[in-house]
N, C-alpha and C positions, 0 to 999 in steps of 0.2 A: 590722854583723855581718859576720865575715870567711867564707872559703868555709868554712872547715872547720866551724863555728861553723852556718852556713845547713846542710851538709851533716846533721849531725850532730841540729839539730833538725828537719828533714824525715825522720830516720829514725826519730825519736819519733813524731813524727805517723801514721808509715805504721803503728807497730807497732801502735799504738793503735786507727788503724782497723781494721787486718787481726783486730785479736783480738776486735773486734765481730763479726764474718763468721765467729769460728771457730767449730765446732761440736764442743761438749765430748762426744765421742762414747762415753767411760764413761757420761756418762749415759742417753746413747742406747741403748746397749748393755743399762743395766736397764730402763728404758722398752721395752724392745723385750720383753725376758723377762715382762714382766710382762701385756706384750701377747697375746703368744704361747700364755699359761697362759688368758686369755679366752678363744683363739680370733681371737686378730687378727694381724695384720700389719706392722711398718715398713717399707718401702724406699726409696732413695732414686730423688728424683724425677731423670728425665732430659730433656735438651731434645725439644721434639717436633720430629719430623721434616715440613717444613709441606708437602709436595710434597704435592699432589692425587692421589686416586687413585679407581679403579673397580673389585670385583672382581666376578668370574664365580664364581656358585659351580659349585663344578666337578663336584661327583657330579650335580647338577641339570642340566649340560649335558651330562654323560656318558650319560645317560638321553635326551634330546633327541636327540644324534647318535644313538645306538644305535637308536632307533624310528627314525631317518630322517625328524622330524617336520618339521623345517628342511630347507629345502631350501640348498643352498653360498654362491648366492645372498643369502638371508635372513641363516645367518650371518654372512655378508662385510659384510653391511649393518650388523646390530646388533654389530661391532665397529667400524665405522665411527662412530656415532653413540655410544660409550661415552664421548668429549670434552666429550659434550655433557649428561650426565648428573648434575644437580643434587646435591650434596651434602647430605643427610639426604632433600630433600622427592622426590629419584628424579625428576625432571622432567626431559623435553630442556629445555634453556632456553640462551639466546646467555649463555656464559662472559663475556662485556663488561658485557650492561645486565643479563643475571638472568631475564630477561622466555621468556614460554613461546614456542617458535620454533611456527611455524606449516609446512604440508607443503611450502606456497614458499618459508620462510625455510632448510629443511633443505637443498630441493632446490640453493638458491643456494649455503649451505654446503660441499654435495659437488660444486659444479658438476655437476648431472646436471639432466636432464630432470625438471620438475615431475611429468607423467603417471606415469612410470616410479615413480617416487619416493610420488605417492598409492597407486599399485596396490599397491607395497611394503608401506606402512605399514597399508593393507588388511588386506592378507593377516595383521603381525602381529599385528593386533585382533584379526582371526576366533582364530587361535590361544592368544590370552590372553598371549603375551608381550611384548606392549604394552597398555597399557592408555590409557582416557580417560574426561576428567568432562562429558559434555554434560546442556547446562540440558532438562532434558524440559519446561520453558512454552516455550521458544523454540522445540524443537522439533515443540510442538503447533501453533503460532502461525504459525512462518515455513517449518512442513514440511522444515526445514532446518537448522544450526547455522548462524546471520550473527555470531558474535562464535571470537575463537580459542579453541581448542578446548583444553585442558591433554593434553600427550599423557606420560605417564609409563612407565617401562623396570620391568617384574617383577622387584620384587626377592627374589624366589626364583630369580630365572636371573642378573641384573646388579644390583650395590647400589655405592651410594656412602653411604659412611657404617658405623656398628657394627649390625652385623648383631641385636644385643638390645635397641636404639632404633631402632627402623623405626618413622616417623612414624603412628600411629593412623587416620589418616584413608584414608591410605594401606593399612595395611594392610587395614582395613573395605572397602574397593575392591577387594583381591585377595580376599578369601574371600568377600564377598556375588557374586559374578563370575568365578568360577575356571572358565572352561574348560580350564584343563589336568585338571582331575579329573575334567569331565564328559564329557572325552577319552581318560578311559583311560590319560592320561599321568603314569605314577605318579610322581613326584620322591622324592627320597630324604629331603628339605629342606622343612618345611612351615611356611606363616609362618601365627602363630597371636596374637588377640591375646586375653588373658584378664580376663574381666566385671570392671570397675573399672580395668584395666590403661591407663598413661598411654602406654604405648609397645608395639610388637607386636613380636617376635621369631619367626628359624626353628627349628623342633623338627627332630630326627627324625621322621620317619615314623609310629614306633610311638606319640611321645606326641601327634602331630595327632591319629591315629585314635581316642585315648582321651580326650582333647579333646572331640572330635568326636562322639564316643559321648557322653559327658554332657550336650554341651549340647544333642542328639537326644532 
């Protein structure tokens, strides 16, 4: 086969494939009408963007600075630690192996002082914007937690992840345990999860308290 000859059937081939790949968009076009008359939708999908991210909700920290509840401190701390913040399950955990960092593993993290760094993480438990899961047998037994402790980020103030799949177990930890409410510290952003509900999300405000009100 001469070049022109190879040339000429490599452009049959391409066509051929490329018209498998094509998308006959008159038909999409009525598929889409016909959607639309149900109440649905088509769009086309786009690539996802994979960069990791964390967000702050932001009216719930605007409430936070404005009471003065955090101290400059605290803040500087808990944007320090948002690298460290697990993707759906809100955990600090080491970005490498996944595994929950413990108050030396952080303190080595930030290079800072281990002391300084417990006192910290202290403080954000008393306030409710950290949270953790300790075993209460171990704590009956050894007076003490002897195994690492899961320490996770509030995700009504910091979330990694979509904010209407906030993991269940998780969220049953911020509402059985919400010292920001029993402080007085109203958020604008309430994570609520609903009886049968596979996943927990943040409400406003108004539908927490009528939430809150039924299940009362």
């Amino acid at each position: 086969m001469d070049m022109q000859n190879a040339l000429e059937a490599a452009e049959k081939h391409a066509r051929i494939r490329d018209g498998k790949n094509v998308v006959n968009l008159a038909s999409v076009a009525q598929e889409e009408q016909k959607a639309n008359e149900q109440g649905y939708g088509l769009y086309k999908l786009k690539d996802k963007n994979k960069a990791l991210f964390v967000q702050a909700i932001q009216q719930n920290l605007d409430v936070l600075i404005r009471k003065e509840y955090l101290t400059n401190a605290e803040l500087g701390f808990l944007f320090s630690l948002m690298p460290l913040v697990q993707l759906h399950s809100n955990g600090i955990t080491d970005t490498e192996t996944g595994q929950f960092m413990t108050v030396s593993d952080i303190a080595k993290y930030l290079k800072r002082d281990r002391t300084g760094i417990s006192s910290m993480i202290q403080s954000l438990l008393e306030k409710g914007i950290l949270l953790e899961i300790v075993d209460s047998q171990e704590i009956k037994e050894h007076k003490r937690s002897v195994t690492r402790r899961p320490i996770f980020m509030n995700p009504e103030i910091i979330y990694a992840g979509d904010r209407n799949r906030i993991n269940a177990t998780l969220s049953k930890l911020v509402i059985e345990f919400d010292k920001l409410e029993r402080k007085k510290v109203l958020l604008m952003w309430k994570l609520w999860i609903k009886n049968g509900g596979e996943f927990g999300r943040l409400f406003t405000r108004k539908s927490y308290l009528e939430f809150k009100k039924k299940k009362g």
